[in-house]
N, C-alpha and C positions, 0 to 999 in steps of 0.2 A: 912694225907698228910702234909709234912711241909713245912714251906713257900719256893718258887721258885725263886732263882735268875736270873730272866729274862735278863738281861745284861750277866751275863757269859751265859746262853743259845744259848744267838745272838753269841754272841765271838766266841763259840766252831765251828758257821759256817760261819765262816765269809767268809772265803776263800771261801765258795762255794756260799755264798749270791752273794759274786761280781763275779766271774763270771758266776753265771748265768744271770745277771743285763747285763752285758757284750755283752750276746750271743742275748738279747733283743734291747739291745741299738745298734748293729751292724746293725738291721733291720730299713730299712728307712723307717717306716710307714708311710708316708705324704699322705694323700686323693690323691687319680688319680685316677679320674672318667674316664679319658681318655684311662689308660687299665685297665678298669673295665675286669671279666670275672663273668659268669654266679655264679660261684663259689666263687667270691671277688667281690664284686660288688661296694666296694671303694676303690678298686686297690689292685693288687696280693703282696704288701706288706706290706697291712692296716691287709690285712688277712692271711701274714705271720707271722705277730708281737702274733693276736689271735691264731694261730695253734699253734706259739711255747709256749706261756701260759697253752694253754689244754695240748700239751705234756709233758710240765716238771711237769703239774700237773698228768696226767696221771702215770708218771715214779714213782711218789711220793704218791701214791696209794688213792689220792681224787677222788671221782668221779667228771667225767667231762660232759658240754655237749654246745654243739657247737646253738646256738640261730641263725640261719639263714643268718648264715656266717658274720654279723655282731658283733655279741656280744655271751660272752658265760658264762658257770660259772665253779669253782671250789667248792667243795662241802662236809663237814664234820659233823660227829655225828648224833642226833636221836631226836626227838621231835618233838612236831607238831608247836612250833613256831621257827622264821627265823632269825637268825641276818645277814645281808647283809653289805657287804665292798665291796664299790665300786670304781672300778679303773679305768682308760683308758688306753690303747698302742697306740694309733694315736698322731702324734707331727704336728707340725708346722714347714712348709720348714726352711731350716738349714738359710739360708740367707750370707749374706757375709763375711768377714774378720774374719773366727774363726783363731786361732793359731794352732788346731790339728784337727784332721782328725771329723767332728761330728758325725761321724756313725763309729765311734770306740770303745768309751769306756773305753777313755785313763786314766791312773791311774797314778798321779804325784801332788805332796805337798800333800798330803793328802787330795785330791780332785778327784770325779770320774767326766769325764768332757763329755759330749756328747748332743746333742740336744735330749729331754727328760728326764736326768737323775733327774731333778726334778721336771717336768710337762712331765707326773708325772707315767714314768717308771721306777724310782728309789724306789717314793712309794707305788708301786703297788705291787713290788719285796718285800719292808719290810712287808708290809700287808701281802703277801705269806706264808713271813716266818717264819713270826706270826703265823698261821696256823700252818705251816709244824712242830713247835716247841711243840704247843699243841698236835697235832696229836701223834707228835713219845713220848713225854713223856706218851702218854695214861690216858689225865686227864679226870676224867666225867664231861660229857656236859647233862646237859637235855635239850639243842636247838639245831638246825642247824647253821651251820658257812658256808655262802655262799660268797667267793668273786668273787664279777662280774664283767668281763670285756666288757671295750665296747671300739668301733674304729671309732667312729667320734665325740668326745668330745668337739675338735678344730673347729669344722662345724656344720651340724646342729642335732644332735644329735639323728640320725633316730635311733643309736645301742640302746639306753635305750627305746626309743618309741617302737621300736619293740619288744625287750626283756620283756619290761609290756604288751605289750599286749597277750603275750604268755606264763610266767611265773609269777610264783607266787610273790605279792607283801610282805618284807622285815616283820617284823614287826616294827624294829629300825635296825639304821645302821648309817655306817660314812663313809665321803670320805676322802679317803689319798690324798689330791691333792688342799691344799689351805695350814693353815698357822698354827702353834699352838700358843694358847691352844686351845681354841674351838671358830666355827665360826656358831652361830646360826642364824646370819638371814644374806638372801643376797637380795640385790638387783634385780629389777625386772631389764631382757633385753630386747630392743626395738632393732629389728634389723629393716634398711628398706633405701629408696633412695631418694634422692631428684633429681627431675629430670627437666631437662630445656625443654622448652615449646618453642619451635624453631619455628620461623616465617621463610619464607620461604627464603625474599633476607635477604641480610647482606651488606647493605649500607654500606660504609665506606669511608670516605679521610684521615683515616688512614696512616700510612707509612709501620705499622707493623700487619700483621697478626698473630693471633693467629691458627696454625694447627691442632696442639693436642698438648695433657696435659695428663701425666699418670704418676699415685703416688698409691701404696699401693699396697698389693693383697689381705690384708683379712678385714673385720670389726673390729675385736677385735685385731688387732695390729695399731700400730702408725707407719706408712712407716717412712723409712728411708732413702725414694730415690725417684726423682722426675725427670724427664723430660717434657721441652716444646719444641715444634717444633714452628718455627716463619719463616715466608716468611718476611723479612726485604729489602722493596724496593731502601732503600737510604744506604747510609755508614754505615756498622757494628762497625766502631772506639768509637765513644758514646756508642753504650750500652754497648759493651765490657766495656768500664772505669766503667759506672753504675752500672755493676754486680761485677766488682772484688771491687769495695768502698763499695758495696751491703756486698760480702763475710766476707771482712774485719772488718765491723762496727760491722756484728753479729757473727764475731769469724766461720765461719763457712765453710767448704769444698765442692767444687762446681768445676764445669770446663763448658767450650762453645767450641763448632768446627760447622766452616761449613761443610756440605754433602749435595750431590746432591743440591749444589745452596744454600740452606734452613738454618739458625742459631738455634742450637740448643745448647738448655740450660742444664744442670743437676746439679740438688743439692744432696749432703746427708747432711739426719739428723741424727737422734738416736730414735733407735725402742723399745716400752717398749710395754705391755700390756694395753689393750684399754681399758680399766675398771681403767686405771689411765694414764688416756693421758699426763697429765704434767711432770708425770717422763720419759717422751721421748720429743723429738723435731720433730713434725711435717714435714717432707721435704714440701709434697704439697704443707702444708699452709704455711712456708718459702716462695718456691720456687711465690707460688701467690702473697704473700706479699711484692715481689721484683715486679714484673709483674704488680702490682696495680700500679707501678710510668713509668709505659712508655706508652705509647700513642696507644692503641690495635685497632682492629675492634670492631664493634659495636656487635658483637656476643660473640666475646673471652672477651667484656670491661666487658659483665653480670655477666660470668662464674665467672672470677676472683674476679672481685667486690664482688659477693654474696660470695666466698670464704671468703674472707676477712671481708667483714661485720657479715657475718653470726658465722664465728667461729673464726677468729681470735683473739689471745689473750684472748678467750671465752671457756673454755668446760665444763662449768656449766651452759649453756642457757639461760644466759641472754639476749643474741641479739634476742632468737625465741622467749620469752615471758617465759620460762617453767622452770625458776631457781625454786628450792626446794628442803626442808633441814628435816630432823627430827633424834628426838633424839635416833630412833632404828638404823638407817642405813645411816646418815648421810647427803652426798647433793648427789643430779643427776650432773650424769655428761655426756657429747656426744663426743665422739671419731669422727673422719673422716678418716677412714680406709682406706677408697680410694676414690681418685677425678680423674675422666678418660674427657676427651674433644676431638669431634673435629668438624672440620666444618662444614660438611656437617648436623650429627645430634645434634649439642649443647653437656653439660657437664652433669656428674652425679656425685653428692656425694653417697657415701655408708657410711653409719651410725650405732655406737652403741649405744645406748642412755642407759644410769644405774641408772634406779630409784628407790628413797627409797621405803622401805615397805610401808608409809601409804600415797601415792602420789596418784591423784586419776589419770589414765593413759589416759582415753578415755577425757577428757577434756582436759589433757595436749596435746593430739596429736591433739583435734581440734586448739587449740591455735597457737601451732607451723604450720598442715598444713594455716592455713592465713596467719600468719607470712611471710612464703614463697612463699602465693600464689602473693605476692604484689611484688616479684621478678623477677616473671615469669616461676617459678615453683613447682612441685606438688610433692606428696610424692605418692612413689611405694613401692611394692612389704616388706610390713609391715610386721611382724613376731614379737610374744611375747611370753616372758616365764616371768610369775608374778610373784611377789617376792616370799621369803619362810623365815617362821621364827616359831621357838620352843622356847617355855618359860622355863625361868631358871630352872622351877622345875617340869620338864622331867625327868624321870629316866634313859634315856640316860643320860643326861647330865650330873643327879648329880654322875653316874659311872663314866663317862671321866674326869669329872673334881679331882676324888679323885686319880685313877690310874694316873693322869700328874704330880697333888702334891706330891705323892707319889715317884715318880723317877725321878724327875726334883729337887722338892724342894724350889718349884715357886709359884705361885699362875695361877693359870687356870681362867683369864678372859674370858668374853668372847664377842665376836665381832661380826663384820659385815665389808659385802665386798662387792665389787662393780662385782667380777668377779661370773659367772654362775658355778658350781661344781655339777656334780650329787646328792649331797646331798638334791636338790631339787626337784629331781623325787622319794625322797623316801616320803612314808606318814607321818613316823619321822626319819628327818633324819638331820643329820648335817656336817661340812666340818673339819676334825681334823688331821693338818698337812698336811704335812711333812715339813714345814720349819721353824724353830727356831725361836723364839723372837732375833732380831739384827743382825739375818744371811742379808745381801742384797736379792733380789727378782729378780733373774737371770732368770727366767721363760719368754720364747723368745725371749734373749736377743743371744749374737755372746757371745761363750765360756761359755755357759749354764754349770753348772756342781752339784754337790751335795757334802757337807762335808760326809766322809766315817764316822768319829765319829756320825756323824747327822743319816746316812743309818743307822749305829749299835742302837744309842738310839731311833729310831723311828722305829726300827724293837721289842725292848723288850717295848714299851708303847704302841703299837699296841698290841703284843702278851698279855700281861697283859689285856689290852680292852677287847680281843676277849674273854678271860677265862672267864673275872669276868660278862659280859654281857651273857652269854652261860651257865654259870658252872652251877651244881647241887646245890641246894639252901638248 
């Protein structure tokens, strides 16, 4: 067999890689639990996005097989060990101000642009094709080549929960869905709330009430939008001036109108990935941080206050007590995905908290909950997934790292991240691509897109992976 130019490979399908990425990305996968059905149980186009995966895998002679309508696989060659590639088709709501349509799949500069196309149904499609390229050349494998999909990546990851508990675990495996060259350890996720400890009156001689307060919808995004509702019993002419000197000072885009009686505030910010809060701008904590200089009730003065003390200008924890750094994975950091408020029952943050590998976590959470309990309040509804990390001299690793030098012509570092990647539910496993060293990190951002050159070379250094981890030795 002589050697395999896996770039002309990709080339010769190219036309068909996109659009089939096309007919994926047109499907608005977003969780909606709200029309769950019996059959989709995190909404009929969580489980449209996996139907159309098992079909084009189906049409393309893999065997396929549907994991409990959550997650499924694709499926190739012969042996009793497993190499696994894991993907998602679940994305994160399209959000505002795209330029084209995000559940299109529009093609222009040399750019495929959609919500998903690189978190990460863009690389889900190259890992495919990787596959579908080994398969039709008929090379020998003496393993299996499983790629698995799952549809709530974005959320809380019941598709791979279930799918292990039901299928067989990998023996090694990578995710297309983080960064190249190789991403061996990540951060442990603390998901969870802080919650206000509401006393019954709300004394105040206040002027301004606080009504409610809503920023965010998810934990791992940095909102980009904030409203407050405010009962303003005196003249709205002051704080009008104070928000628009507010906007101005911080360069930033906002607007106020009265309704039904009531002055109501909005900010936007800029929305990044919550696993790195500071490449976005907080609305909330903005939106508090104006809110900290006008004269509230005694209930809304907590809410905001603790905003502000707690995280403002902070997402490394040093105001809860829980800063820490190490040389595998770097510092922790806490995101505030959402701050919701209102009267009657006080305020909640929703939190991601991304801690190093060797961070000790149950002492860091007693730290922080006292921290907060001297605010007035507690932490809810906690959730962990503990870091994951593989040593350099993994046999995964020293494959991936030679197939990247190999077709790059780069050196295959390798890192640590802050964001959660399937790669952590394998027993070894790691996170490898799909986004270029120098490309920007457009991953739930407004006009999401993927370089076509980037789909074409991470479709033949995946296919390259899959052979030389599989192949006949």
């Amino acid at each position: 067999m002589g050697s395999i130019n896996w770039l002309k490979e990709v080339e010769k399908r190219k036309e068909h890689l996109i659009a089939d990425l096309q007919g994926l990305l047109k499907i608005e996968s977003v969780l909606d639990e709200g029309n769950a059905t019996e059959e989709a149980p995190l909404g009929v186009n969580v489980k449209k996005a996996l139907d159309y995966m098992l079909e084009i895998g189906d049409r393309d002679g893999f065997v396929s097989k549907n994991s409990g309508d959550v997650a499924g696989h694709l499926e190739m060659g012969t042996g009793e060990r497993l190499i696994g590639v894991l993907g998602h088709v679940d994305v994160v709501p399209a959000g505002d101000g795209w330029s084209v349509n995000p559940f299109e799949g529009v093609v222009q500069d040399g750019k495929i642009f959609a919500r998903g196309a690189i978190d990460d149904k863009g690389p889900t499609m190259a890992a495919y094709y990787a596959m579908k390229i080994i398969k039709e050349l008929e090379l020998p494998l003496e393993k299996r080549v499983r790629l698995i999909i799952g549809t709530d990546e974005e959320s809380k990851w019941r598709c791979v929960d279930h799918y292990f508990q039901h299928e067989e675990m990998p023996d090694m495996g990578f995710a297309p869905d983080a960064d190249f060259p190789i991403i061996n350890a990540e951060k442990g996720i603390a998901d969870f709330d802080l919650v206000q400890n509401v006393e019954e009156s709300n004394d105040s001689t206040s002027a301004i009430t606080l009504l409610s307060f809503e920023s965010g919808l998810r934990y791992n995004m940095v909102p980009d939008k904030a409203k407050a509702v405010l009962d303003v019993n005196e003249n709205n002419t002051e704080l009008m001036q104070m928000y628009n000197d507010f906007l101005s000072n911080q360069e930033l885009q906002g607007q106020y109108y009265v309704e039904s009686g009531y002055f109501i505030i909005e900010l936007e910010g800029v929305s990044a990935h919550g696993s790195e809060p500071d490449k976005g701008r907080n609305a909330g904590l903005l939106l508090a941080n104006f809110l900290s200089t006008v004269e509230l009730d005694n209930k809304g003065k907590v809410f905001i206050s603790s905003a502000v003390d707690f995280f403002f200008g902070d997402s490394r924890g040093r105001n809860l007590g829980v800063q820490f750094k190490d040389d595998i994975s770097g510092e922790l950091t806490i995101n505030v995905g959402i701050m919701s408020y209102n009267e009657q029952e006080g305020g909640k943050f929703g939190l991601t908290m991304r801690y190093p590998v060797t961070f000790k976590w149950k002492e860091g959470l007693e730290t922080l909950t006292k921290s907060v309990e001297e605010k007035g309040f507690s932490v809810a509804n906690f959730s962990n997934s503990e870091p994951h990390h593989v040593s350099e001299d993994n046999e995964l690793i020293q494959v991936l790292k030679n197939v990247y030098e190999m077709q790059t012509h780069k050196p295959a570092s390798l890192m640590a991240i802050g964001g959660g990647t399937y790669a952590r539910s394998l027993k070894s496993g790691v996170a490898f691509g799909a986004l270029f060293p120098g490309r920007p990190d457009v991953a739930h951002q407004k006009d999401e897109y993927m370089e076509l050159d980037d789909l074409v070379k991470a479709t033949a250094i995946y296919a390259q992976a899959i052979f030389e981890l599989a192949r006949e030795k």
